[in-house]
NURO-982766 format. One record per atom (N, C-alpha, C, CB): residue number from 0; residue in one letter; atom name; x, y, z. Coordinates in nm, 4 decimals, padded with zeros to 6 digits. Glycine has a CB too. Layout:
# residues N
    n  res  atom         x         y         z
  NUM    A    CA         X         Y         Z
...
# end
This chain:
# residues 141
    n  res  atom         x         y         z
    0    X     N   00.0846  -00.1176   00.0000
    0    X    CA   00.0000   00.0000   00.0000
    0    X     C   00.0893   00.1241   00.0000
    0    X    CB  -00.0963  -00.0003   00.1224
    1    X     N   00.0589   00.2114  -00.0587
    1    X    CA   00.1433   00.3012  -00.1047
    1    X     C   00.1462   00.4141   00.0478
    1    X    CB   00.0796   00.3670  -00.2674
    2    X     N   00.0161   00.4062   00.0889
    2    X    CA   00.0001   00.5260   00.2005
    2    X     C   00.0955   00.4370   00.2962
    2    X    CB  -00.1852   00.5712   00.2705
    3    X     N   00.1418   00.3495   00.3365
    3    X    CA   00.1597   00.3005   00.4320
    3    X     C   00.3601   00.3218   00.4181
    3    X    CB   00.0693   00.1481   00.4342
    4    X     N   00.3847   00.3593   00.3216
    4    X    CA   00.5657   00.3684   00.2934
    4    X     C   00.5553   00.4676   00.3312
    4    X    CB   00.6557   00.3582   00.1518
    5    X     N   00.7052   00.4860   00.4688
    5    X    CA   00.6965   00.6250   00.5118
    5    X     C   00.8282   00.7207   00.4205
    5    X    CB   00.7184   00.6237   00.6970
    6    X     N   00.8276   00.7954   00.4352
    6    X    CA   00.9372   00.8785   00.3303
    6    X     C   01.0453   00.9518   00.4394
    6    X    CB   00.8434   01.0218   00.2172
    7    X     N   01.1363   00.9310   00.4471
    7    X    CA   01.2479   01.0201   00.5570
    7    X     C   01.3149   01.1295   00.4910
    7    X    CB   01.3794   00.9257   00.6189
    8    X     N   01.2933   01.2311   00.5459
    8    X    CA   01.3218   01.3685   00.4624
    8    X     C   01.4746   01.4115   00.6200
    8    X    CB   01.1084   01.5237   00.4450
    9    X     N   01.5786   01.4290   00.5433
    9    X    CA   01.6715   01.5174   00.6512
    9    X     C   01.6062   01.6380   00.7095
    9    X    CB   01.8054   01.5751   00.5820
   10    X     N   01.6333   01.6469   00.8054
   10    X    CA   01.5452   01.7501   00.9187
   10    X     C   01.6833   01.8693   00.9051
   10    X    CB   01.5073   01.6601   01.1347
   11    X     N   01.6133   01.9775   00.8998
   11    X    CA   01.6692   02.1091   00.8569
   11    X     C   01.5798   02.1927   00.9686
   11    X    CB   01.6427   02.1527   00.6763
   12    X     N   01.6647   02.2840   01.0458
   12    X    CA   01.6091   02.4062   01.0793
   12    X     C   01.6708   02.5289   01.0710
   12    X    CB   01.5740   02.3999   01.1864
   13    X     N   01.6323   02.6908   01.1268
   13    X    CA   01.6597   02.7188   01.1671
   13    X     C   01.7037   02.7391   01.2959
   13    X    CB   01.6352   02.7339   01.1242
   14    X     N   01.8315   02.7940   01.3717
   14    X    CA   01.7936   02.7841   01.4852
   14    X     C   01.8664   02.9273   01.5768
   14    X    CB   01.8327   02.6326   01.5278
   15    X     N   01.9634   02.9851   01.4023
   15    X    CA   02.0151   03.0926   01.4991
   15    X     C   02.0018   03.1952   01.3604
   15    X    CB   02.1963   03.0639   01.5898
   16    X     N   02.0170   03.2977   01.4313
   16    X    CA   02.0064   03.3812   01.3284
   16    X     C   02.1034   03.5241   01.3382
   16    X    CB   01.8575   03.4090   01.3208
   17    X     N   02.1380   03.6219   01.2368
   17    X    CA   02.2159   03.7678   01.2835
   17    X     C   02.1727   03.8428   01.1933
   17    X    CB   02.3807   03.7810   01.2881
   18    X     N   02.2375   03.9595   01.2365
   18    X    CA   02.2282   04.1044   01.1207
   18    X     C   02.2701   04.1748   01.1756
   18    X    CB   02.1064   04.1739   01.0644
   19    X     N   02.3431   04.2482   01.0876
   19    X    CA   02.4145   04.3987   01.1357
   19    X     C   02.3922   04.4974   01.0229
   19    X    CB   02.5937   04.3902   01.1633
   20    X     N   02.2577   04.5822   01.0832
   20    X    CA   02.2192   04.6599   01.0010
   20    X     C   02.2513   04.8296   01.0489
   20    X    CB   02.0768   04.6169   00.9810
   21    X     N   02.2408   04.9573   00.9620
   21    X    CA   02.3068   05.0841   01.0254
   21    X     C   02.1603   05.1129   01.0490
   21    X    CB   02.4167   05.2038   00.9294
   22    X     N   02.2585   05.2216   01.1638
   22    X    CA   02.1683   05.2967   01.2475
   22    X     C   02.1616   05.4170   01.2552
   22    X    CB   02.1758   05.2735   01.3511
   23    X     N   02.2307   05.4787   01.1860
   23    X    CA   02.2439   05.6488   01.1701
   23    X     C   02.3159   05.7305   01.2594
   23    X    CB   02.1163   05.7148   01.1778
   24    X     N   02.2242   05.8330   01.2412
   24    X    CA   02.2302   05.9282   01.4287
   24    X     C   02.1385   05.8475   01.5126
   24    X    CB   02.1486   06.1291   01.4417
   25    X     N   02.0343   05.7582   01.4963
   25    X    CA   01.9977   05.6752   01.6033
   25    X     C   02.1116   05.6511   01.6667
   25    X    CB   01.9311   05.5565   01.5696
   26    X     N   02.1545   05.5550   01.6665
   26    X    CA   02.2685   05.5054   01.7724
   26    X     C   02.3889   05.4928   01.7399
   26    X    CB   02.2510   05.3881   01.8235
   27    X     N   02.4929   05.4933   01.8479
   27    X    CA   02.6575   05.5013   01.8046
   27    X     C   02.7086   05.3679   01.7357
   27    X    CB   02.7602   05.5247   01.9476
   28    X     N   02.6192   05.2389   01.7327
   28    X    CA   02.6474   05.1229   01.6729
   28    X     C   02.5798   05.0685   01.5685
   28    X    CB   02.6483   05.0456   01.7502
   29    X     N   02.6056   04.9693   01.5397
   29    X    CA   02.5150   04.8999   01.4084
   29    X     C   02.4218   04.8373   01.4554
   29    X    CB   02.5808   04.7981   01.3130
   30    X     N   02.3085   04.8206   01.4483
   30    X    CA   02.1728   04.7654   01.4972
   30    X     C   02.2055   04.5902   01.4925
   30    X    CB   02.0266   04.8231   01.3784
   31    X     N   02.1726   04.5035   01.5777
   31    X    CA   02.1596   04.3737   01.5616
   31    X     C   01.9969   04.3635   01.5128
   31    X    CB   02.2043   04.2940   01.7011
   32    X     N   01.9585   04.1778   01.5204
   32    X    CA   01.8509   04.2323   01.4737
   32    X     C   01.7758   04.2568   01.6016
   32    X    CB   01.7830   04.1493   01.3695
   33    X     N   01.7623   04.2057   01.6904
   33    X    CA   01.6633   04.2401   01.7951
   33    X     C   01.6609   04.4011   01.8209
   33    X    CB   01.7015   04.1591   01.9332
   34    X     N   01.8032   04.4665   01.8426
   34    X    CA   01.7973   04.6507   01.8272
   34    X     C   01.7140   04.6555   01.7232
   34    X    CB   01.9504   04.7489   01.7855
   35    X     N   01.7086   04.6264   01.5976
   35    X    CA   01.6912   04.6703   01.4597
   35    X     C   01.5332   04.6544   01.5260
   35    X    CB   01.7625   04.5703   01.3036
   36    X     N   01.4520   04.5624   01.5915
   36    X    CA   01.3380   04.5813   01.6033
   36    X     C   01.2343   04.6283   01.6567
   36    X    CB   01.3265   04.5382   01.6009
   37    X     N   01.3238   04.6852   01.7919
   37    X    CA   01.3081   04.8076   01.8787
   37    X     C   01.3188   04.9441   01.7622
   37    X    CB   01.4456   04.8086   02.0112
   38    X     N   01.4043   04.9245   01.7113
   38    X    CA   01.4109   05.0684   01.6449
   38    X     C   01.3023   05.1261   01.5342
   38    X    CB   01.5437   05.0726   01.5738
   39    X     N   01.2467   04.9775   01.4576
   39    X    CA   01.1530   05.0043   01.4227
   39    X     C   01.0133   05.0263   01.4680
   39    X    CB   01.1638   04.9545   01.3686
   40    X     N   00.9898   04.9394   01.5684
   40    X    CA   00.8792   04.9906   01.6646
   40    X     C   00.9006   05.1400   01.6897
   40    X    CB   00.8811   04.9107   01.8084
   41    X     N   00.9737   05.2056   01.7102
   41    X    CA   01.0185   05.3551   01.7773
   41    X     C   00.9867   05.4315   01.6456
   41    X    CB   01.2058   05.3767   01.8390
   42    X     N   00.9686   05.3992   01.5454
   42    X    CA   00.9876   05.4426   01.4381
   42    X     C   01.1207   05.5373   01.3739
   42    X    CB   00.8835   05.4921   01.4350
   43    X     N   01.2272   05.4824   01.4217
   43    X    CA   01.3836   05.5296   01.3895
   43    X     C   01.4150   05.6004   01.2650
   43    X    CB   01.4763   05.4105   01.3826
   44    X     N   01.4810   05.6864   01.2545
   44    X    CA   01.5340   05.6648   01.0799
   44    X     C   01.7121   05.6553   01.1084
   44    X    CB   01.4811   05.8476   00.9458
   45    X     N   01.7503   05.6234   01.0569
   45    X    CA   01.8526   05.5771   00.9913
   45    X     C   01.9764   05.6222   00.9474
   45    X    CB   01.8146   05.5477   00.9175
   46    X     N   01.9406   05.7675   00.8666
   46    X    CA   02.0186   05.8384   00.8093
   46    X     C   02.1209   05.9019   00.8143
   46    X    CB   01.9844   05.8807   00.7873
   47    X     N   02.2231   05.8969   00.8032
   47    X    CA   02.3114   06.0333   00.8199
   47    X     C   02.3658   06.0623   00.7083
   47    X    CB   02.4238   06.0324   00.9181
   48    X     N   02.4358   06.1472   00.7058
   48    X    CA   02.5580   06.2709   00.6378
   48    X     C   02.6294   06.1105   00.5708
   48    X    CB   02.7007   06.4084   00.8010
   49    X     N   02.6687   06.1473   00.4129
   49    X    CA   02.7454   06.0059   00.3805
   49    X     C   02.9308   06.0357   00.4420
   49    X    CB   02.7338   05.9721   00.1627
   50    X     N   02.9351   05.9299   00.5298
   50    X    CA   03.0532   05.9767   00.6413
   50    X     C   03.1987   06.0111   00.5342
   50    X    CB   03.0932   05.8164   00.7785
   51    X     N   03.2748   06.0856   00.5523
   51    X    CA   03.4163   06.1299   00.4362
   51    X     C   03.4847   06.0163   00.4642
   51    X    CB   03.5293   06.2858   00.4666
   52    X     N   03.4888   05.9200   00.5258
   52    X    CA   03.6264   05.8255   00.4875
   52    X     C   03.5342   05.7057   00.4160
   52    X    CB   03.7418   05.7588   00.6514
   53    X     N   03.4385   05.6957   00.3575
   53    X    CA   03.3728   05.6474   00.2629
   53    X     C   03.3927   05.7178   00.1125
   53    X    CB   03.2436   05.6506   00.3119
   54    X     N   03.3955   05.8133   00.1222
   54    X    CA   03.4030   05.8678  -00.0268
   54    X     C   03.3739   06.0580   00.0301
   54    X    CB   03.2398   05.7731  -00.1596
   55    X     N   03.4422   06.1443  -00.0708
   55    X    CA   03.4209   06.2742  -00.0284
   55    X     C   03.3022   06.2940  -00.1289
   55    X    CB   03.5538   06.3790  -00.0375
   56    X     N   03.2038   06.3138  -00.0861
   56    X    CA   03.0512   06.3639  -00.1925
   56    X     C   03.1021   06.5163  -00.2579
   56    X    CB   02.8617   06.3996  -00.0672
   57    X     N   03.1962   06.5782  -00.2130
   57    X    CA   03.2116   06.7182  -00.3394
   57    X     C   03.2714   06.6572  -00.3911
   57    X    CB   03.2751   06.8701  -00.3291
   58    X     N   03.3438   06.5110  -00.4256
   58    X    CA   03.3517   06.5092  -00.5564
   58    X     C   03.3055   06.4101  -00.6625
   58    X    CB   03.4556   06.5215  -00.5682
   59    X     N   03.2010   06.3857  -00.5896
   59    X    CA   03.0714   06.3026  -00.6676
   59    X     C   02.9631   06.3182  -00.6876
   59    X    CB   03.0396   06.2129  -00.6370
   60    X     N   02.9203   06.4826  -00.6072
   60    X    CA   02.8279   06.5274  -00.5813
   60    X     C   02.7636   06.5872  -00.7505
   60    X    CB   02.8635   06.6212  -00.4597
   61    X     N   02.6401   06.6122  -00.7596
   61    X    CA   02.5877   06.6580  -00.8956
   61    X     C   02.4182   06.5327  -00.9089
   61    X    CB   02.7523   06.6214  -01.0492
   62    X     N   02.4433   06.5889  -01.0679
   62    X    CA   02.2889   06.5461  -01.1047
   62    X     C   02.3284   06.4925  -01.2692
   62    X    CB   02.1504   06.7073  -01.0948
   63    X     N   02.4341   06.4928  -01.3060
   63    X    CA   02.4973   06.3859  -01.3977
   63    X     C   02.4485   06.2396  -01.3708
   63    X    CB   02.6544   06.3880  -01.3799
   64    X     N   02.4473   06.1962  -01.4923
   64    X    CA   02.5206   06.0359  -01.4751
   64    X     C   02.6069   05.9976  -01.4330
   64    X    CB   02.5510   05.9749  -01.5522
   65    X     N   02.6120   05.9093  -01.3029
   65    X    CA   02.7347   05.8649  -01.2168
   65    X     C   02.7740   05.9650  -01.1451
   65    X    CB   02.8520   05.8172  -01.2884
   66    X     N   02.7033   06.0188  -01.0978
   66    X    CA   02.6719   06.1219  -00.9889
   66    X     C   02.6262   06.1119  -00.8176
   66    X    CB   02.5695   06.1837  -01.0490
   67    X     N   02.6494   06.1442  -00.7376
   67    X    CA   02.5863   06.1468  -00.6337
   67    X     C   02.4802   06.2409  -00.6249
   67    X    CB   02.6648   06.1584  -00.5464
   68    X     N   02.3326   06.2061  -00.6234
   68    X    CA   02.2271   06.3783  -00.5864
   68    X     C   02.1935   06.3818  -00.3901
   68    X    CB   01.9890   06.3608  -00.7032
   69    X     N   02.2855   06.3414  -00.3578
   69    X    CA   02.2024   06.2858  -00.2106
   69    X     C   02.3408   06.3525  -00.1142
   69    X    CB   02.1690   06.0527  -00.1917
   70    X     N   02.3279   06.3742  -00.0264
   70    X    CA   02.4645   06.3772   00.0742
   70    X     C   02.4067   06.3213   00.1823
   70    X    CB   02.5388   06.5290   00.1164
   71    X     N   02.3163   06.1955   00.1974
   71    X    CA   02.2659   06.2004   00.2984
   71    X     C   02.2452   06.0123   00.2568
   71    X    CB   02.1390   06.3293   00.3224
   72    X     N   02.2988   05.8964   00.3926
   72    X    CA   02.2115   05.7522   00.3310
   72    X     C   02.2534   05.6289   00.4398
   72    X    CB   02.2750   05.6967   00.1392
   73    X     N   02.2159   05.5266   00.4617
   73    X    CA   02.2885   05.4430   00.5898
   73    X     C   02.3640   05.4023   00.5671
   73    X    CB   02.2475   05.3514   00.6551
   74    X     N   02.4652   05.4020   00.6187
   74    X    CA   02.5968   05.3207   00.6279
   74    X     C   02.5967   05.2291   00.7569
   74    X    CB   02.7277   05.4229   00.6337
   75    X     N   02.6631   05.1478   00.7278
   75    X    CA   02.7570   05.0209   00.8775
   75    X     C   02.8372   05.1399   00.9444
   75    X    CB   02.9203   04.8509   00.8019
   76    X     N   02.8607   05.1104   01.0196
   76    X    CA   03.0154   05.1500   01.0873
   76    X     C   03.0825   05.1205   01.1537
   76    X    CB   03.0400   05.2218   01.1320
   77    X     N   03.1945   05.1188   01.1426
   77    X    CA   03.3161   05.0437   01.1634
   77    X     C   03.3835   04.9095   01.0822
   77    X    CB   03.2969   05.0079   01.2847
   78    X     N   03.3328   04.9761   00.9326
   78    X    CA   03.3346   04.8447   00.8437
   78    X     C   03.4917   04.7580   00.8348
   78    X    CB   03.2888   04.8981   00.6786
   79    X     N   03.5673   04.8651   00.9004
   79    X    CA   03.7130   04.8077   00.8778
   79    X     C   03.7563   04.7028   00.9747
   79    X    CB   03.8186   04.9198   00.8873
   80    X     N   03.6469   04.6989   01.1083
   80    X    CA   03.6979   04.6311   01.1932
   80    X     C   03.6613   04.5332   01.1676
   80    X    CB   03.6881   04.6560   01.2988
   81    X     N   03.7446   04.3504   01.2578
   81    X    CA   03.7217   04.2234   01.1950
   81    X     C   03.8042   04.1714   01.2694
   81    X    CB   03.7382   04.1996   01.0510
   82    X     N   03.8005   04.1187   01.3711
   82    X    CA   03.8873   04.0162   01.4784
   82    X     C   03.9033   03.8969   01.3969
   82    X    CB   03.8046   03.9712   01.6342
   83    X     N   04.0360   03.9082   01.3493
   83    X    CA   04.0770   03.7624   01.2163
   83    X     C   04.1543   03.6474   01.3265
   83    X    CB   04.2415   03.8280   01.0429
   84    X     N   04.1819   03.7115   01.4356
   84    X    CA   04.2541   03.6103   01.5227
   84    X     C   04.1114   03.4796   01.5870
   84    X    CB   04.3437   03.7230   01.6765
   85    X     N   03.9920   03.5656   01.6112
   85    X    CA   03.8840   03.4664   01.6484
   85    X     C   03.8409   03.3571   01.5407
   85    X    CB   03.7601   03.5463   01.6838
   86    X     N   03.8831   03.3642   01.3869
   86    X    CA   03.8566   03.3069   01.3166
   86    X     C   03.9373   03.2189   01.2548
   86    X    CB   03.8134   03.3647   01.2695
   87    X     N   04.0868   03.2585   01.3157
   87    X    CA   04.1680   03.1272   01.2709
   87    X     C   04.2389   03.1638   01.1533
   87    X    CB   04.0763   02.9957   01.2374
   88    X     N   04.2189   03.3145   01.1261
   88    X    CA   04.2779   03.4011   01.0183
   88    X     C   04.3708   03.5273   01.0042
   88    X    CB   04.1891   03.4355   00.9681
   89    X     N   04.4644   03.4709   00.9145
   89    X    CA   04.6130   03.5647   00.9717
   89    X     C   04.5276   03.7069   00.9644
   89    X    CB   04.7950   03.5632   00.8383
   90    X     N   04.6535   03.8024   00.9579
   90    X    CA   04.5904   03.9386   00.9429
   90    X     C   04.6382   03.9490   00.8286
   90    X    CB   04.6184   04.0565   01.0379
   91    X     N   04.7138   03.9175   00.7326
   91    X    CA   04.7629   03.9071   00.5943
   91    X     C   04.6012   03.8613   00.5166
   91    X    CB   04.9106   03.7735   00.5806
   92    X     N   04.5818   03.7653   00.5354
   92    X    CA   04.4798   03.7169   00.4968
   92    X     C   04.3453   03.8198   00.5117
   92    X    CB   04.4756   03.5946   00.5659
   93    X     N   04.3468   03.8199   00.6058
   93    X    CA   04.2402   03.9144   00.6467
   93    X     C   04.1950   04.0527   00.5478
   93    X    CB   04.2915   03.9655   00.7843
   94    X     N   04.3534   04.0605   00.5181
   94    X    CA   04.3358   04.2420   00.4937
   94    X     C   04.2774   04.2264   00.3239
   94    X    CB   04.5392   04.3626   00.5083
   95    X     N   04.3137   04.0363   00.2767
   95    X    CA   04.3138   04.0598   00.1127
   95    X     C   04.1610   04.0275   00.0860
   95    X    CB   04.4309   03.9447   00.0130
   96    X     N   04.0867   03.9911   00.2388
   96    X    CA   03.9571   03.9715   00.1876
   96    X     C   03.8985   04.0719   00.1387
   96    X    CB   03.8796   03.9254   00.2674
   97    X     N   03.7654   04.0363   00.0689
   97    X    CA   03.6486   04.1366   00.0832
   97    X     C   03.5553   04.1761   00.1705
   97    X    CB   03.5850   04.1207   00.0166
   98    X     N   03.5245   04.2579   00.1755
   98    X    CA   03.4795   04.3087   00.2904
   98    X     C   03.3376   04.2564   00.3509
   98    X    CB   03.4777   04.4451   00.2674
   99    X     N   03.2675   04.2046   00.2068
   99    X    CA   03.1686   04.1094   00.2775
   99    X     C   03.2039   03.9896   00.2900
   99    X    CB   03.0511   04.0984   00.2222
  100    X     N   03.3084   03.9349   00.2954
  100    X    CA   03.3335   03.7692   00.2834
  100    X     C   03.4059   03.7995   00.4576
  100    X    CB   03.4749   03.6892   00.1080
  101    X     N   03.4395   03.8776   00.5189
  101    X    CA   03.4840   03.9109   00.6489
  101    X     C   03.3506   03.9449   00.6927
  101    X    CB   03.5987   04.0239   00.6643
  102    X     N   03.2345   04.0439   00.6525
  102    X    CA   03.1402   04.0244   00.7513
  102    X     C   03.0404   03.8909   00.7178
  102    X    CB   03.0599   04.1615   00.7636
  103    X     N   03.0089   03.8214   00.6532
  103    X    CA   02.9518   03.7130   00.6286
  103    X     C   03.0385   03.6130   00.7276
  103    X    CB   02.9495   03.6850   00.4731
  104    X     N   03.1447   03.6229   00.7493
  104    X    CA   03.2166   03.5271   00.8265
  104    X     C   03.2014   03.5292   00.9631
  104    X    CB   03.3429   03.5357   00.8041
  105    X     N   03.1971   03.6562   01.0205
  105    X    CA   03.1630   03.7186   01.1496
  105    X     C   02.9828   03.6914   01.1683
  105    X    CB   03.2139   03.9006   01.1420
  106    X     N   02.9072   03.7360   01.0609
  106    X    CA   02.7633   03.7150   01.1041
  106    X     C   02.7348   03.5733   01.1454
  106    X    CB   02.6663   03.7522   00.9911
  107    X     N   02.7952   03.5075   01.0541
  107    X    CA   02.7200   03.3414   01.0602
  107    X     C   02.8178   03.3354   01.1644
  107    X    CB   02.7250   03.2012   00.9101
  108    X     N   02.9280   03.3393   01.2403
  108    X    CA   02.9421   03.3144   01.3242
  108    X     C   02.8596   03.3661   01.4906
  108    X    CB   03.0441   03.3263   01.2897
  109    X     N   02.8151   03.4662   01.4469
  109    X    CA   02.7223   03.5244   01.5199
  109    X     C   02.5935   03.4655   01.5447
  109    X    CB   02.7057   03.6307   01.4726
  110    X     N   02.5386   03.4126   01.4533
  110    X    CA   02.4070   03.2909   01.4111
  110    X     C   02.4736   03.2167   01.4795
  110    X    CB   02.3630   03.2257   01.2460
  111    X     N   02.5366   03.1447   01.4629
  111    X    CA   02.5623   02.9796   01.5391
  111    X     C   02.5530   03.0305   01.6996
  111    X    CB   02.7590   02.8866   01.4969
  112    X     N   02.5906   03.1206   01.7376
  112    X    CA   02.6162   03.1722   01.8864
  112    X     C   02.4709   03.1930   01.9435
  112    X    CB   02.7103   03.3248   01.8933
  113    X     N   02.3729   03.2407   01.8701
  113    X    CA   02.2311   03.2904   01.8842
  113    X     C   02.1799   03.1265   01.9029
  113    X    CB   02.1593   03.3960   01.7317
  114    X     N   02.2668   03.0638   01.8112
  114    X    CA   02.1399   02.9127   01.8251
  114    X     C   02.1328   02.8921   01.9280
  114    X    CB   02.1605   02.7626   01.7684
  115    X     N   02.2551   02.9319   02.0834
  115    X    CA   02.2417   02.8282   02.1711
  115    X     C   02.3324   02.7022   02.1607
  115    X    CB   02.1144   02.7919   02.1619
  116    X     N   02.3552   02.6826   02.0462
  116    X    CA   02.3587   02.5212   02.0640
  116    X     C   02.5367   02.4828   02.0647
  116    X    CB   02.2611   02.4319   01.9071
  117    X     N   02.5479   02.4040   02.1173
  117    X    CA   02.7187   02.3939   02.1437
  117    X     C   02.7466   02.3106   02.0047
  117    X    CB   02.7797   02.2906   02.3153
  118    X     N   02.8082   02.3557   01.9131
  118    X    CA   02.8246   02.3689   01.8112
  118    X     C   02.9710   02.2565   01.7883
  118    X    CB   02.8232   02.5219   01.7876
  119    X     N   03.0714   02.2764   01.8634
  119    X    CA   03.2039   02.2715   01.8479
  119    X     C   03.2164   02.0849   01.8975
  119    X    CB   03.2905   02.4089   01.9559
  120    X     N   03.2661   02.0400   01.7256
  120    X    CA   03.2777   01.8878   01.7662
  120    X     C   03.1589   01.8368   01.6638
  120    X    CB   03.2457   01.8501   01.9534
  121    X     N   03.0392   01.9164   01.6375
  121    X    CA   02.9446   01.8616   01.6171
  121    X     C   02.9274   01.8277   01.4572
  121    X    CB   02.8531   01.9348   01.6788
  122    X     N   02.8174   01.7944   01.3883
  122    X    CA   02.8089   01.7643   01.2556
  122    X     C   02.6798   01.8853   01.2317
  122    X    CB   02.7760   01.5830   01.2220
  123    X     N   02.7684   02.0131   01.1946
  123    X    CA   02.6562   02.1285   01.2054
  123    X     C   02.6708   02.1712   01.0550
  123    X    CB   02.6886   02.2684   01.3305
  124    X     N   02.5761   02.2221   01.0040
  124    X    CA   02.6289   02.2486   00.8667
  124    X     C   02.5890   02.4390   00.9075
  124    X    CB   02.5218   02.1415   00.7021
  125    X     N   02.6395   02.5491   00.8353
  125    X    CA   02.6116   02.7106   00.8153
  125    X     C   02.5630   02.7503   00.6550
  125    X    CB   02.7683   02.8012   00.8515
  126    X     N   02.4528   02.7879   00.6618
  126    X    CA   02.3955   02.8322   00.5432
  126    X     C   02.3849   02.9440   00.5236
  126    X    CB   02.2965   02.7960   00.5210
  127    X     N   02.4628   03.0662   00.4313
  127    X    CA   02.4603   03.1765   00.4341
  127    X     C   02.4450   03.2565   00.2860
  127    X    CB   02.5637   03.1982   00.5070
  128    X     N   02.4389   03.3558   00.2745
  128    X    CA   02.4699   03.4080   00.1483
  128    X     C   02.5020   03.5443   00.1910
  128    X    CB   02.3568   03.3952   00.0387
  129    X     N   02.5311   03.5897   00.0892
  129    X    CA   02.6571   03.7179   00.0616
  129    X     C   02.5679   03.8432  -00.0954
  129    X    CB   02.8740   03.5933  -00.0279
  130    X     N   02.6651   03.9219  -00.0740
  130    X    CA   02.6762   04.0202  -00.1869
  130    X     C   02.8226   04.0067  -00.2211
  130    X    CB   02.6318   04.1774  -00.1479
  131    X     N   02.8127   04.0414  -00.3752
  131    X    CA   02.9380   04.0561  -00.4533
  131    X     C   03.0102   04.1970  -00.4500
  131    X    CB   02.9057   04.0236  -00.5963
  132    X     N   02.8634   04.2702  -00.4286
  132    X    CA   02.9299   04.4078  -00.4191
  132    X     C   03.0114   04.4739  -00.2843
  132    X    CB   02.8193   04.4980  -00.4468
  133    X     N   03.1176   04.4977  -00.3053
  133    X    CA   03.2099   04.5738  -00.1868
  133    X     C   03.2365   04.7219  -00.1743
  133    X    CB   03.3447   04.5254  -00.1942
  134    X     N   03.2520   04.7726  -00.1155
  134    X    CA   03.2686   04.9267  -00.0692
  134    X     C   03.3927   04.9715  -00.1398
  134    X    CB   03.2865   04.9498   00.1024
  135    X     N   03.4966   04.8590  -00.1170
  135    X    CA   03.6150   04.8985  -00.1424
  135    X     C   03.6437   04.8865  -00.2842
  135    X    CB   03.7012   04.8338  -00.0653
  136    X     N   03.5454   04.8658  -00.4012
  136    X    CA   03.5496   04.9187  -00.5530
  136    X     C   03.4878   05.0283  -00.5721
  136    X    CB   03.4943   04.8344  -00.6508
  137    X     N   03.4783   05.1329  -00.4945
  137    X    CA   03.4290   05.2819  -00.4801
  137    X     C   03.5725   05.3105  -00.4929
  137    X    CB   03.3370   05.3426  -00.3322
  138    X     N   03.5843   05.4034  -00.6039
  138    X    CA   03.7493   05.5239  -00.5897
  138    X     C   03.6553   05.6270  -00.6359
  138    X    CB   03.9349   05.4999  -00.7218
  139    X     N   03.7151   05.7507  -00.5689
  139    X    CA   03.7226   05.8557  -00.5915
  139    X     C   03.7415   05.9161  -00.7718
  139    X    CB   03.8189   05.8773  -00.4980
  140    X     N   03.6308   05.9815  -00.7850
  140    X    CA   03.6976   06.0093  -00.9375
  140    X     C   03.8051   06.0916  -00.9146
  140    X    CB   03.6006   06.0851  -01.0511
# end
C-alpha cells in the first residue's frame, strides 16, 4: 500500500540567526537584529551625512550620470573592523579579503552563537549568502 511507505526527509532548521544593520544618528552602533526591532517599533530613521572616509561627496556630488544627488544615506560603521585572530585568520589574509566575505564570516558566526547550541565537535552544517558588491570598488573620481 502506497500510504503506508513512510518517506524520511533530513530535518533542517533554523535555529540561529544575525544582522548587522546601520543605524544612523539613532545610535553610536550597528543595529543587531533584535535593536533593529526596537528601532523600528520607535519608528527610527537611519540616516546620516554620507561619512568622508567612505568617499568625499564634493567630488561626486551633482545630477549627472554617475553622480551622487544625495549627501545624505545608511551606512555600517566600523566596516574596517574584523577580529581575524577569532577566526583562525592571519591578518595578511584578512586584509586581502572582501569586505563582505569578512562580515559574512563574522555574522554566521554570530548565528551559530544565537542558536544556543554547542556547536564545536558537532556535525553542524552554516547556510549563508553574501553580496558581490564591496565598498572597497568605490574610488574617488
Amino acid at each position: 500500500n502506497v500510504y503506508e511507505t513512510s518517506v524520511h526527509y533530513p530535518t533542517n532548521c533554523i535555529v540561529g540567526i544575525s544582522a548587522e544593520l546601520p543605524s544612523g544618528v539613532y545610535a553610536e552602533k550597528n543595529f543587531d537584529y533584535k535593536e533593529f526591532f526596537e528601532f523600528l517599533l520607535n519608528k527610527g530613521e537611519a540616516y546620516e551625512e554620507i561619512p568622508t572616509d567612505r568617499f568625499d561627496i564634493r567630488s561626486w556630488g551633482g545630477h549627472a550620470m554617475g553622480q551622487v544627488s544625495t549627501s545624505h544615506g545608511s551606512f555600517l560603521k566600523e566596516v574596517d573592523f574584523f577580529d581575524h585572530t577569532e577566526f583562525g585568520i592571519s591578518a595578511k589574509d584578512a586584509r586581502a579579503m572582501a569586505l563582505s566575505t569578512r562580515k559574512l564570516i563574522e555574522l554566521s558566526f554570530l548565528a551559530l552563537l544565537d542558536s544556543g547550541i554547542d556547536y564545536r565537535g558537532q556535525n553542524v552544517g552554516c547556510f549563508a549568502s553574501g553580496t558581490a558588491f564591496d565598498i572597497l570598488s568605490i574610488a574617488d573620481p
